[in-house]
N, CA, C and O atoms as a GROMACS GRO file, in nm:
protein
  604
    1UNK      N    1   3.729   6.515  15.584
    1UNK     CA    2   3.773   6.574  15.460
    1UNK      C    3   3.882   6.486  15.401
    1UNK      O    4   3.972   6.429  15.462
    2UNK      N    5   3.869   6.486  15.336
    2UNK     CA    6   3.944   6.378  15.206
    2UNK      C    7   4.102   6.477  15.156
    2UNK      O    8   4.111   6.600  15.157
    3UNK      N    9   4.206   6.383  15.119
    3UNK     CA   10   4.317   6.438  15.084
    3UNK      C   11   4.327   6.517  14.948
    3UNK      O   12   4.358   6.444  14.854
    4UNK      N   13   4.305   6.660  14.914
    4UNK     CA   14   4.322   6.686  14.808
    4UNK      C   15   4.212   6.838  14.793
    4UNK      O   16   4.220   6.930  14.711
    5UNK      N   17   4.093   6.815  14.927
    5UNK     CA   18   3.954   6.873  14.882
    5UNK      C   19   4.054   7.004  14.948
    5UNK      O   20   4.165   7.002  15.000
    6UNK      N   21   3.961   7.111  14.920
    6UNK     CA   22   3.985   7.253  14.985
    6UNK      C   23   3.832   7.273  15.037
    6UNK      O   24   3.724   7.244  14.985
    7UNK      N   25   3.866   7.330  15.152
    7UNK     CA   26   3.765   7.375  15.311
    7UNK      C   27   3.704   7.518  15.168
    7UNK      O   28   3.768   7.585  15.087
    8UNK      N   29   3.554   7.508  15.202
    8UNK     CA   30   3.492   7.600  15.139
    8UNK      C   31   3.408   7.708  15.283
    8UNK      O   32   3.406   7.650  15.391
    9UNK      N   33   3.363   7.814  15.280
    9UNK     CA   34   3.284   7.866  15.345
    9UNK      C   35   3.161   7.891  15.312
    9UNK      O   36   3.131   7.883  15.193
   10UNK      N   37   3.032   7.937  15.438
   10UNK     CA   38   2.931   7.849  15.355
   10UNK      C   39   2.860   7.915  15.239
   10UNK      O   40   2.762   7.865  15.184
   11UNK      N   41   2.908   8.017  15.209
   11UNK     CA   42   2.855   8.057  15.062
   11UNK      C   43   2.941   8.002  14.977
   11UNK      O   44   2.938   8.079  14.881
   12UNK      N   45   3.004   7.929  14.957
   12UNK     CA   46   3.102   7.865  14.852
   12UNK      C   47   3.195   7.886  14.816
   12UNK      O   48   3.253   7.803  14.746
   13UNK      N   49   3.270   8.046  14.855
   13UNK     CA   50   3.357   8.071  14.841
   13UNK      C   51   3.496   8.064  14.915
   13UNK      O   52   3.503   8.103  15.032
   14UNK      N   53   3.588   8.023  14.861
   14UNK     CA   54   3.712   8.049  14.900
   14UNK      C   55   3.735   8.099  15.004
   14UNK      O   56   3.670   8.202  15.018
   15UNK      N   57   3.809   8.071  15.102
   15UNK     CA   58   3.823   8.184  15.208
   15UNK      C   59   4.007   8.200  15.180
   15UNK      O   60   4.092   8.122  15.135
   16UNK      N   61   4.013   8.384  15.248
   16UNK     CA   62   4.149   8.433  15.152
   16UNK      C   63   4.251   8.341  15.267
   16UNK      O   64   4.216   8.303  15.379
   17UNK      N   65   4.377   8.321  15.205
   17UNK     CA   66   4.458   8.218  15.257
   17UNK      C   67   4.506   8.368  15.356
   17UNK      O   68   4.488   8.489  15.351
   18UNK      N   69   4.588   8.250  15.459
   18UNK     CA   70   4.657   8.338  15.596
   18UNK      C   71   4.769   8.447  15.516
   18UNK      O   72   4.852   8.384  15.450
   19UNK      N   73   4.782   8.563  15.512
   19UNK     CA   74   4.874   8.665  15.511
   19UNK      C   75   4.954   8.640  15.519
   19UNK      O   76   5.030   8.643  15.422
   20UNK      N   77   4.997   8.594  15.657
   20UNK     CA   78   5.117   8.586  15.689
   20UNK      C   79   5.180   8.474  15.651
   20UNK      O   80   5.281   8.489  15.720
   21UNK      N   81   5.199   8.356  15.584
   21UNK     CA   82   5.222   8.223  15.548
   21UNK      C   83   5.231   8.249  15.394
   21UNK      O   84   5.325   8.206  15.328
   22UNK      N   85   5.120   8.327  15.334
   22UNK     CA   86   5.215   8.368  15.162
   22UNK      C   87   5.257   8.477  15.060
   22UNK      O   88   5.284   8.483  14.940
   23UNK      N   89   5.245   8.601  15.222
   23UNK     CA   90   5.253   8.697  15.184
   23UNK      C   91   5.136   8.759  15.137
   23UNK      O   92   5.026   8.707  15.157
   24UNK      N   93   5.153   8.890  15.064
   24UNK     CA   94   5.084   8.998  14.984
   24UNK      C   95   5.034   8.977  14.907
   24UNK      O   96   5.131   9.008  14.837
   25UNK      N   97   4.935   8.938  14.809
   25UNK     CA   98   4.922   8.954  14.674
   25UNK      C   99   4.993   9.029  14.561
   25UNK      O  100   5.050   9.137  14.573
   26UNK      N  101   4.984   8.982  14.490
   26UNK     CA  102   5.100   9.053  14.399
   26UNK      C  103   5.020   9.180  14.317
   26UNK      O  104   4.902   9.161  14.285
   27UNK      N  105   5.063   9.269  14.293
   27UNK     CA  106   5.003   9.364  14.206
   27UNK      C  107   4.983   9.353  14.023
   27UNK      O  108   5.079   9.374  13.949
   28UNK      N  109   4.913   9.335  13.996
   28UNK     CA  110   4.935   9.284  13.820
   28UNK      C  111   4.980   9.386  13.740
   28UNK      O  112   5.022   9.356  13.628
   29UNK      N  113   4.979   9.549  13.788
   29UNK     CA  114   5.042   9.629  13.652
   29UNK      C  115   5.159   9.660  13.724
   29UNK      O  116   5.232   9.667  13.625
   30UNK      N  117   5.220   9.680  13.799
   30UNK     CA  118   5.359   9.677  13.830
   30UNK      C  119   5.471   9.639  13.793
   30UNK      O  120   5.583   9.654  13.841
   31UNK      N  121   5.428   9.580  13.685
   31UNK     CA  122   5.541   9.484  13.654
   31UNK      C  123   5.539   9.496  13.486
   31UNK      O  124   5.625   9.454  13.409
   32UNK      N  125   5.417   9.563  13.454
   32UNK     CA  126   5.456   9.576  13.295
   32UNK      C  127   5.546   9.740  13.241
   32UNK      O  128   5.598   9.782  13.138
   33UNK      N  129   5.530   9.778  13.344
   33UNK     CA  130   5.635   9.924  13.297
   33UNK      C  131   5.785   9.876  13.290
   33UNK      O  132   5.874   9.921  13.217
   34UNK      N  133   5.793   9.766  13.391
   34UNK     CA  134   5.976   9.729  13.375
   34UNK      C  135   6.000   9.668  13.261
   34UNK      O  136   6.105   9.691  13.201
   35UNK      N  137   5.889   9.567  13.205
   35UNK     CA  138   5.875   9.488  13.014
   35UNK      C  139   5.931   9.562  12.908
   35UNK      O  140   6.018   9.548  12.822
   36UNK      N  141   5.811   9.690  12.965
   36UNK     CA  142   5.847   9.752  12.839
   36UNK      C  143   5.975   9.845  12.842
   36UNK      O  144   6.042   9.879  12.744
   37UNK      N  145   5.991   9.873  12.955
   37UNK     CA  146   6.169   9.910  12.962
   37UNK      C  147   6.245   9.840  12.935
   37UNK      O  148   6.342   9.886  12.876
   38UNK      N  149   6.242   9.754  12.951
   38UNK     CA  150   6.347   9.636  12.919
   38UNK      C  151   6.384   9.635  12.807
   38UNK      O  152   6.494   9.663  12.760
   39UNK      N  153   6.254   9.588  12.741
   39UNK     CA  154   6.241   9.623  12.552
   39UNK      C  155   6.311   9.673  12.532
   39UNK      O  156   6.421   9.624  12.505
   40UNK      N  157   6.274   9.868  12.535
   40UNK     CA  158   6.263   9.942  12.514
   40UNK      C  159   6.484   9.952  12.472
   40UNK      O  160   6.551   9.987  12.375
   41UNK      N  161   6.517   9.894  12.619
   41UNK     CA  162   6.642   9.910  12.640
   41UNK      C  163   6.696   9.814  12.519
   41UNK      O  164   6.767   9.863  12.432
   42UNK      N  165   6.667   9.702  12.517
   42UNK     CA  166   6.714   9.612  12.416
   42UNK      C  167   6.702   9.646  12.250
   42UNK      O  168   6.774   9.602  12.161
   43UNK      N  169   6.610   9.721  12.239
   43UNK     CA  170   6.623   9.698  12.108
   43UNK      C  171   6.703   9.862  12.098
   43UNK      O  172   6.744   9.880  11.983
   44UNK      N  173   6.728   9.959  12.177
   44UNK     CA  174   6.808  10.051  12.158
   44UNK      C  175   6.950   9.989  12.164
   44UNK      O  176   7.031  10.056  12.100
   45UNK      N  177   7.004   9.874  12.227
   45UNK     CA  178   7.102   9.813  12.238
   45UNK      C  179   7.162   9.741  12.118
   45UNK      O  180   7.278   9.734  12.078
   46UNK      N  181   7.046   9.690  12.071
   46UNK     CA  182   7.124   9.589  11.898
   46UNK      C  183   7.117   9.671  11.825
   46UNK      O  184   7.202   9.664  11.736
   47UNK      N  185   7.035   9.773  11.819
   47UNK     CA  186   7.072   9.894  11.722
   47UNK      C  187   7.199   9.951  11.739
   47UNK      O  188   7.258   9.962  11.631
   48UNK      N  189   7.263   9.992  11.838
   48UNK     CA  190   7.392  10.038  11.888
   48UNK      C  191   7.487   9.918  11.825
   48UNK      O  192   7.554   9.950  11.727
   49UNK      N  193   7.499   9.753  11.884
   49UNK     CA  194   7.578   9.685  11.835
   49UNK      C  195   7.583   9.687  11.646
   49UNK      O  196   7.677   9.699  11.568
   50UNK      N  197   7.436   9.670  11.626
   50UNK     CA  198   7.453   9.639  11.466
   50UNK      C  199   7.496   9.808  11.393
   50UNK      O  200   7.560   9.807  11.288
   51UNK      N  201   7.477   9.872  11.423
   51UNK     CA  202   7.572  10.004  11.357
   51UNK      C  203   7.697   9.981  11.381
   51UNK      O  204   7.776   9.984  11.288
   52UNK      N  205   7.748   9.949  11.538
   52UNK     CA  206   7.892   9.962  11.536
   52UNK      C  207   7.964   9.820  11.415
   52UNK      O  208   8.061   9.827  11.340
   53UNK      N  209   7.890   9.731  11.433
   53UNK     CA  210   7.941   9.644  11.354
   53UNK      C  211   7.951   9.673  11.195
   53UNK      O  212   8.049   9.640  11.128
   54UNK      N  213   7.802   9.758  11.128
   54UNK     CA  214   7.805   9.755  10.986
   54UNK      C  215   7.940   9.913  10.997
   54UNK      O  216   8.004   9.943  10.896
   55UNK      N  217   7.955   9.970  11.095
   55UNK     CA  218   8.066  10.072  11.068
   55UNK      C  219   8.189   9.973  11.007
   55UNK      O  220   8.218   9.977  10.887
   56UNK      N  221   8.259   9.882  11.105
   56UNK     CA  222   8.351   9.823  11.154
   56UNK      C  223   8.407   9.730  11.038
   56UNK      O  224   8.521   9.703  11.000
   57UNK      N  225   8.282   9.694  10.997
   57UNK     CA  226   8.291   9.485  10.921
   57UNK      C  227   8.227   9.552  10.815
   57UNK      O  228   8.309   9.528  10.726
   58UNK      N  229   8.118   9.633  10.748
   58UNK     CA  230   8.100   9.668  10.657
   58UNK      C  231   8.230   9.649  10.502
   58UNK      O  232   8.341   9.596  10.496
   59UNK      N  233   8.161   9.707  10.420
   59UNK     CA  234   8.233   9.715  10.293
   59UNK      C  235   8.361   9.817  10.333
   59UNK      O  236   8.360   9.908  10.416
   60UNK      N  237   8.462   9.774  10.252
   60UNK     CA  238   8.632   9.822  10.277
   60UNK      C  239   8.602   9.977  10.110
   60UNK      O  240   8.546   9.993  10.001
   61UNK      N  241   8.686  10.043  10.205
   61UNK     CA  242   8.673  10.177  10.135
   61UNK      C  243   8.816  10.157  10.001
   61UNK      O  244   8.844  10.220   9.899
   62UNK      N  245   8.886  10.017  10.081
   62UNK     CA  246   8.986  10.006   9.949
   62UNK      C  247   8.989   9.852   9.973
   62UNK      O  248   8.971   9.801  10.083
   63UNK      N  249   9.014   9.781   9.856
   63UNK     CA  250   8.988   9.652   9.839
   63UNK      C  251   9.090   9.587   9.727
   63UNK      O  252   9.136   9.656   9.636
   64UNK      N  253   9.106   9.509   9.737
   64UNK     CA  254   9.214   9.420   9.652
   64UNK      C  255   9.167   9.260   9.612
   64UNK      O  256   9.111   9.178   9.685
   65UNK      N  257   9.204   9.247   9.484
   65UNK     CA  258   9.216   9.073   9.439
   65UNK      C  259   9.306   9.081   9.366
   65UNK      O  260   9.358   9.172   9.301
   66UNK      N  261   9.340   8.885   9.395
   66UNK     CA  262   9.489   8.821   9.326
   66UNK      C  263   9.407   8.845   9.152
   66UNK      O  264   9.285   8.834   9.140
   67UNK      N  265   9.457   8.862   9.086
   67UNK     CA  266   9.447   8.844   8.943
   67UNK      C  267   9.587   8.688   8.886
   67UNK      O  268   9.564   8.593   8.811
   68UNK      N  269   9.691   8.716   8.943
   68UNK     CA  270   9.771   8.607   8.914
   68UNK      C  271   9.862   8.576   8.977
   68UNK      O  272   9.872   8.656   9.069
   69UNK      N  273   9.971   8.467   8.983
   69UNK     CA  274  10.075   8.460   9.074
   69UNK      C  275  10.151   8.341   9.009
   69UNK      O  276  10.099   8.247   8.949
   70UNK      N  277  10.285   8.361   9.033
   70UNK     CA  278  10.387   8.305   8.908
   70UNK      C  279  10.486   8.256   8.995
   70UNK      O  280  10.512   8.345   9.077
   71UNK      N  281  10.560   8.145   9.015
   71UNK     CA  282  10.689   8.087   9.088
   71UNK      C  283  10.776   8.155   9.004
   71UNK      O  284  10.786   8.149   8.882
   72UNK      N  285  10.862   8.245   9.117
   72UNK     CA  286  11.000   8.294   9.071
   72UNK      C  287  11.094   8.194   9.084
   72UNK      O  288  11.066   8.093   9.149
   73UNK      N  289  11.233   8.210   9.018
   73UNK     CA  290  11.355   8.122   9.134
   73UNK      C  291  11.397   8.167   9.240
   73UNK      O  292  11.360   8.282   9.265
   74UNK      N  293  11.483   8.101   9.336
   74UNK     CA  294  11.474   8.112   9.419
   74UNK      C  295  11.395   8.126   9.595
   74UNK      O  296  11.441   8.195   9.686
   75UNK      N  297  11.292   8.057   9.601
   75UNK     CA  298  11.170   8.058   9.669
   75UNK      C  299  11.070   8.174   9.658
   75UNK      O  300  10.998   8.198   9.755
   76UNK      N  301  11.060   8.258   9.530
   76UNK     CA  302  10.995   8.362   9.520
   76UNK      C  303  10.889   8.351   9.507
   76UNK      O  304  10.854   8.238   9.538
   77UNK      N  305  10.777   8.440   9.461
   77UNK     CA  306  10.691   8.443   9.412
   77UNK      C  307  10.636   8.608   9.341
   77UNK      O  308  10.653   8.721   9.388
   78UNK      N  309  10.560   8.563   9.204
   78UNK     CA  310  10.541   8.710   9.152
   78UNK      C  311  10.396   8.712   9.160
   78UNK      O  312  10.328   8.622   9.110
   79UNK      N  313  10.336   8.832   9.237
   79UNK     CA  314  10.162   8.785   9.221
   79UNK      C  315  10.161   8.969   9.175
   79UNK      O  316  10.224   9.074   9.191
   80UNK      N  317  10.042   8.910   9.112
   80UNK     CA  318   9.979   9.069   9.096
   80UNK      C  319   9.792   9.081   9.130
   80UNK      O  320   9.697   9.004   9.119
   81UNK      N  321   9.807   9.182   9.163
   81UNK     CA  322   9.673   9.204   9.204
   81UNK      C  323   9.602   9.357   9.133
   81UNK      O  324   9.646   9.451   9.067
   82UNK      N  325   9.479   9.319   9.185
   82UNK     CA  326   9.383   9.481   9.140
   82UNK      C  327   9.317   9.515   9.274
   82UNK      O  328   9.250   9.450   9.354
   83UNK      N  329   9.366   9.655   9.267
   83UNK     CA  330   9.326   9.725   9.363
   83UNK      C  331   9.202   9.847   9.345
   83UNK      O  332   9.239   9.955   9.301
   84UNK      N  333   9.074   9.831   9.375
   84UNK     CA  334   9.000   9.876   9.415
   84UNK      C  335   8.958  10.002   9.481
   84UNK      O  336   8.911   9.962   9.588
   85UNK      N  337   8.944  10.172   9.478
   85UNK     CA  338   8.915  10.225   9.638
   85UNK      C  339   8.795  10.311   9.549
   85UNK      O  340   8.742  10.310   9.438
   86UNK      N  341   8.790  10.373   9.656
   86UNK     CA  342   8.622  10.467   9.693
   86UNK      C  343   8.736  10.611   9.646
   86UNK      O  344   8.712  10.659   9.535
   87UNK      N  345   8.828  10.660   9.709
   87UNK     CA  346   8.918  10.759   9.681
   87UNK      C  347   9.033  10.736   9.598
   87UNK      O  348   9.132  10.695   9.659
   88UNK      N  349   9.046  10.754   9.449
   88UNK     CA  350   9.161  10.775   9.384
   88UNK      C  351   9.255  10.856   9.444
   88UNK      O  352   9.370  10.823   9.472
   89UNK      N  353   9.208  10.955   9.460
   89UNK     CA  354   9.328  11.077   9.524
   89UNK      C  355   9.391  11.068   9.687
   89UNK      O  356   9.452  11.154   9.752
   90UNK      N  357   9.350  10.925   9.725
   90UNK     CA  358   9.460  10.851   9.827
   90UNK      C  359   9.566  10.744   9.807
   90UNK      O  360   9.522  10.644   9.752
   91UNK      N  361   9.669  10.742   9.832
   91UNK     CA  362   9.756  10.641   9.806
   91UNK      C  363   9.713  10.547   9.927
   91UNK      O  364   9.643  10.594  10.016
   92UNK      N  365   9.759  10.397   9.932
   92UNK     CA  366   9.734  10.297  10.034
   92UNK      C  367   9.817  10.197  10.002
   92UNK      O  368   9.871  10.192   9.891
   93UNK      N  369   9.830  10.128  10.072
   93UNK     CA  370   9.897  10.000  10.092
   93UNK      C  371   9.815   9.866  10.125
   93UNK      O  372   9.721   9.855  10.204
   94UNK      N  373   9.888   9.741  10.026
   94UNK     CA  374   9.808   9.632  10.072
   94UNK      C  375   9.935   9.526  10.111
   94UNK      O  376  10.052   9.552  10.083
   95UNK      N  377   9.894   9.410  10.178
   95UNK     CA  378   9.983   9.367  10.240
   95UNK      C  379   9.963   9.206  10.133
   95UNK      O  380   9.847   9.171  10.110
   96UNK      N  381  10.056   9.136  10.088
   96UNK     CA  382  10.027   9.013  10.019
   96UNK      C  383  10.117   8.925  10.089
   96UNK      O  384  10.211   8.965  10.159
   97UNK      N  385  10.078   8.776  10.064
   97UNK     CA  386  10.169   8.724  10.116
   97UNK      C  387  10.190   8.561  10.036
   97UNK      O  388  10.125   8.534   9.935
   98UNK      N  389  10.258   8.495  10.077
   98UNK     CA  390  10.268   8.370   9.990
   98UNK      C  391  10.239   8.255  10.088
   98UNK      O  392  10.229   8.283  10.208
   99UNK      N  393  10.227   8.143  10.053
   99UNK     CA  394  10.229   7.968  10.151
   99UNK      C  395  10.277   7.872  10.083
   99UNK      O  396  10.270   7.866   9.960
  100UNK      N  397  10.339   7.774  10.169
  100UNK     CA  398  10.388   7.675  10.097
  100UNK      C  399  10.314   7.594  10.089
  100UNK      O  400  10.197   7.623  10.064
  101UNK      N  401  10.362   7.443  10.110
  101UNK     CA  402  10.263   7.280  10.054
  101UNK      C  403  10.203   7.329  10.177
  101UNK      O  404  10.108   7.393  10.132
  102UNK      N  405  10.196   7.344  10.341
  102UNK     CA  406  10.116   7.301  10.428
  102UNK      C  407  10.027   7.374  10.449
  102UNK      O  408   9.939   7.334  10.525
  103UNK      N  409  10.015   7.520  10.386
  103UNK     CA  410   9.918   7.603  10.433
  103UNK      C  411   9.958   7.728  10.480
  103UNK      O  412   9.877   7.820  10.468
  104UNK      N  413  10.104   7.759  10.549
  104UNK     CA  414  10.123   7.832  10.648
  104UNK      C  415  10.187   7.892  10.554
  104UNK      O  416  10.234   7.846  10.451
  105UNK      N  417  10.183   8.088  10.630
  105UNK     CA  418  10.226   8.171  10.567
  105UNK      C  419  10.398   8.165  10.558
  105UNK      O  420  10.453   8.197  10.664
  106UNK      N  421  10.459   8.139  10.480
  106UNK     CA  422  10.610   8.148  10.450
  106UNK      C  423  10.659   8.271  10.388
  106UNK      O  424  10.776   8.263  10.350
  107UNK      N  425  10.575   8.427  10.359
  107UNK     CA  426  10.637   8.517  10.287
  107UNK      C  427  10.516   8.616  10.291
  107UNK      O  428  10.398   8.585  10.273
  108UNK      N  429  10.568   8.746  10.320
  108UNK     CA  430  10.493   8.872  10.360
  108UNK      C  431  10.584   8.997  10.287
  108UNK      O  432  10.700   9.031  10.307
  109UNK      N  433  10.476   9.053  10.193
  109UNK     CA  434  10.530   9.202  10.183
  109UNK      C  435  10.398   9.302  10.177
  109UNK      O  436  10.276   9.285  10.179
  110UNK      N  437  10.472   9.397  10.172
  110UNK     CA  438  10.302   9.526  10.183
  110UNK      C  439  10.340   9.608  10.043
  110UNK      O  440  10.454   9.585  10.003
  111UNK      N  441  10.306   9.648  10.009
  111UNK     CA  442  10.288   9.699   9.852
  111UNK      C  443  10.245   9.857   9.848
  111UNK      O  444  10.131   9.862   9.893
  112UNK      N  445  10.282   9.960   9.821
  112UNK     CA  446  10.253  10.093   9.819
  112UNK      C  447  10.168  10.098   9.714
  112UNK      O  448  10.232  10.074   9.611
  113UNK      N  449  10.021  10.125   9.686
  113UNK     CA  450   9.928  10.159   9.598
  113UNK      C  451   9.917  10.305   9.560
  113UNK      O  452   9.824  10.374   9.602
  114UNK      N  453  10.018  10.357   9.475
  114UNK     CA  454  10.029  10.484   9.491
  114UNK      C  455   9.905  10.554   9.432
  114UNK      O  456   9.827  10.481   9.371
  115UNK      N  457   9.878  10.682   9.442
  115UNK     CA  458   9.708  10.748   9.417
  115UNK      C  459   9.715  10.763   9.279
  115UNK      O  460   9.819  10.734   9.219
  116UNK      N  461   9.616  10.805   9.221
  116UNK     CA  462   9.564  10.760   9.060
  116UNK      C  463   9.462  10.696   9.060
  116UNK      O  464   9.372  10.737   9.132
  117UNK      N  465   9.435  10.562   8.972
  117UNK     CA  466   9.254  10.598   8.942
  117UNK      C  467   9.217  10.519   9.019
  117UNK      O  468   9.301  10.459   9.087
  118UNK      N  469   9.107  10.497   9.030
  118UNK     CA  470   9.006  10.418   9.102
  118UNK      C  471   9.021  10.232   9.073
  118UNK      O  472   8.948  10.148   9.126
  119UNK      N  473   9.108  10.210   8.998
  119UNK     CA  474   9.087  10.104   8.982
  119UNK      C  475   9.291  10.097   8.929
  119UNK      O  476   9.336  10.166   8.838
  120UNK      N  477   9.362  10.015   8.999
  120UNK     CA  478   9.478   9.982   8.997
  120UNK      C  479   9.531   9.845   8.999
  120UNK      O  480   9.518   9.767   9.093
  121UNK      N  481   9.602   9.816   8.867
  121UNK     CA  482   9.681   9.638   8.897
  121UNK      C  483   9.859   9.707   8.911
  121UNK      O  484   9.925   9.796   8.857
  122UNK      N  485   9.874   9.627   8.994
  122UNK     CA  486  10.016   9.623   9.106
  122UNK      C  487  10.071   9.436   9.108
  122UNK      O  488  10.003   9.341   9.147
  123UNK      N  489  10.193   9.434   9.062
  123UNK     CA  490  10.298   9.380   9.050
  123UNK      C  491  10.353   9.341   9.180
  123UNK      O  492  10.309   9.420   9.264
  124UNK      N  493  10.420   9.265   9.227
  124UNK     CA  494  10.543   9.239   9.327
  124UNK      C  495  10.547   9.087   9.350
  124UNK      O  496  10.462   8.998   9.352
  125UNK      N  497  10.739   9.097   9.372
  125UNK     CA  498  10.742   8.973   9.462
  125UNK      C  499  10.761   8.922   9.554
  125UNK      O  500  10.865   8.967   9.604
  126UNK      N  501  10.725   8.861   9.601
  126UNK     CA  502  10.756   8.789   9.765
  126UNK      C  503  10.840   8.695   9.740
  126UNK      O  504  10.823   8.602   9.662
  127UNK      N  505  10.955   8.722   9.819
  127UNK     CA  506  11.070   8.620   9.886
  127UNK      C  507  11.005   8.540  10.026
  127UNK      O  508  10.939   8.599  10.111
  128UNK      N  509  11.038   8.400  10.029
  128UNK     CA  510  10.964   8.292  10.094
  128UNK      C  511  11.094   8.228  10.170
  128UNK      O  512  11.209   8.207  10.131
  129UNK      N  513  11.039   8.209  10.274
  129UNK     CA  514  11.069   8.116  10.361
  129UNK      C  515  11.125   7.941  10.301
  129UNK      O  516  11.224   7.880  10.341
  130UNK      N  517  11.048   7.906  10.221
  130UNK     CA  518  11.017   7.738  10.120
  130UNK      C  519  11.031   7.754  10.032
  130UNK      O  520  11.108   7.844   9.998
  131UNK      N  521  10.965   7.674   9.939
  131UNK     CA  522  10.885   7.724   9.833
  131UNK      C  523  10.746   7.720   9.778
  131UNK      O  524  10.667   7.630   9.750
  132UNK      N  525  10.744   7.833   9.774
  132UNK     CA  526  10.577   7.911   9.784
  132UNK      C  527  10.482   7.827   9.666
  132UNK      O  528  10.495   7.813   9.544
  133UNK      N  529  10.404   7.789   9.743
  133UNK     CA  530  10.291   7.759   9.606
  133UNK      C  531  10.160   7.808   9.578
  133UNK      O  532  10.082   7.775   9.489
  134UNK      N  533  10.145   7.920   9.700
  134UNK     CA  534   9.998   8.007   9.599
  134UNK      C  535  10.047   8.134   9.664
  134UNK      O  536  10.147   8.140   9.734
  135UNK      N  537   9.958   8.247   9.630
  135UNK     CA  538   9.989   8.375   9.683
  135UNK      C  539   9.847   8.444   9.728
  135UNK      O  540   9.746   8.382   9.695
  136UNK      N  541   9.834   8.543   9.786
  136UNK     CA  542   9.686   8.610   9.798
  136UNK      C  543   9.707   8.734   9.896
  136UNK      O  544   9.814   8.748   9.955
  137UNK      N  545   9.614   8.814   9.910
  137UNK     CA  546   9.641   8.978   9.929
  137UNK      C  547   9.521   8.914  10.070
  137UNK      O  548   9.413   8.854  10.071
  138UNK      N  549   9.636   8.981  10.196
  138UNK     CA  550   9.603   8.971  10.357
  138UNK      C  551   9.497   9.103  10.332
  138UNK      O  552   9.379   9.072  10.340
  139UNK      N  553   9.523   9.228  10.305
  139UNK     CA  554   9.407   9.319  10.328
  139UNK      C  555   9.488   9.450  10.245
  139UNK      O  556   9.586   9.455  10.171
  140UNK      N  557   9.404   9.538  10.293
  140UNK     CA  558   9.414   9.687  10.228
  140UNK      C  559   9.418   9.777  10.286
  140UNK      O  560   9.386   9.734  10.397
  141UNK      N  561   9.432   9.865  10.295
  141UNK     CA  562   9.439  10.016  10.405
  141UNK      C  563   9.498  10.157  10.328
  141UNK      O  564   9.571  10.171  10.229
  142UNK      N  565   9.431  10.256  10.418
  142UNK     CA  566   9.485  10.396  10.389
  142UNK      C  567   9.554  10.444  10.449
  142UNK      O  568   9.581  10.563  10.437
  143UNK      N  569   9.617  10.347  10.553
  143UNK     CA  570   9.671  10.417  10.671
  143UNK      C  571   9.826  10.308  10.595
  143UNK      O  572   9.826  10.189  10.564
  144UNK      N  573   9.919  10.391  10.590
  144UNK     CA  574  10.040  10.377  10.521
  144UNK      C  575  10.143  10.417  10.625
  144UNK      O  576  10.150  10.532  10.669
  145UNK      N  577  10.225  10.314  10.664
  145UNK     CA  578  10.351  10.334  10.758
  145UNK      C  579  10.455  10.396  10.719
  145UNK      O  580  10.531  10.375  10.624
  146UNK      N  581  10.452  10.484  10.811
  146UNK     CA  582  10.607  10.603  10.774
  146UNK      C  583  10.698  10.542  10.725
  146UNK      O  584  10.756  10.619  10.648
  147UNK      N  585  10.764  10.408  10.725
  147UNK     CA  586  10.856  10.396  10.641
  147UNK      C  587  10.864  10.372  10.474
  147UNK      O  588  10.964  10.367  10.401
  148UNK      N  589  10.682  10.356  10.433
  148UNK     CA  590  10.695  10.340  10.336
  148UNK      C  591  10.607  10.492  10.236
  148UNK      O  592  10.572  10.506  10.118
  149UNK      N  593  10.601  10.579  10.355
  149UNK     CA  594  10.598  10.742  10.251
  149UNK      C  595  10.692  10.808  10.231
  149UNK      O  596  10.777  10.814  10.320
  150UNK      N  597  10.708  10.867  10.130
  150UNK     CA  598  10.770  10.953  10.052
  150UNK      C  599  10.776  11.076  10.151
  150UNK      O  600  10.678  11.127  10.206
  151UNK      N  601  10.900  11.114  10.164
  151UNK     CA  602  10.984  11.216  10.252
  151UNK      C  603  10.896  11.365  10.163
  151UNK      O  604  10.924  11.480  10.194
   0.00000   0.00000   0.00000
């Protein structure tokens, strides 16, 4: 016998290999109930992540843009913005801040958006670290820190 041939029996067939040397045969449907669990599990899983995310990262229930921003003296800055919400009849706060030549934030204030209409432009200035050369609004919120509500 030549390197490569396989020993036939004499009807031509195959004879079954030793048991004990490669084991059991494997069963062929055994193994598709765990597939489709698997699935099953996964796509209940990105459904879970992608809700928590469109909760999370979704659209802001209050929102803000720079409309303008003006060099005060003294390292100031005057920006004003428009404020945005879903609820007029909440007050909120947005936080703005200023940068100098390199980029980095040199000046932070938060701004009380008091309640009224749905659509609000708000004034203020930021005192700086340098001197400030652009301005822009960090974010928005409804959640307003006790020191800046009304007793």
């Amino acid at each position: 016998m030549q390197t490569g041939e396989t020993a036939t029996a004499e009807g031509g067939a195959r004879p079954a290999p030793p048991a004990d040397r490669y084991g059991s045969p494997a069963k062929t449907g055994s193994k598709r109930w765990k597939r489709w669990v698997f699935g099953a599990v996964a796509v209940v899983a990105s459904f879970g992540v992608a809700w928590i995310a469109y909760v999370n990262l979704g659209q802001t229930s209050i929102d803000a843009e720079r409309v303008a921003f003006e060099p005060r003296p003294g390292n100031a800055m005057e920006i004003t913005i428009n404020v945005t919400r879903d609820d007029p009849d909440k007050a909120g706060v947005c936080v703005v801040q200023v940068q100098d030549r390199s980029g980095s934030e040199s000046g932070r204030r938060e701004v009380l958006v008091p309640a009224g209409a749905g659509h609000s432009r708000v004034s203020t200035v930021v005192k700086s670290i340098g001197e400030p050369v652009t301005a822009d609004v960090y974010g928005c919120s409804y959640s307003i820190p006790r020191y800046m509500s009304t007793p």
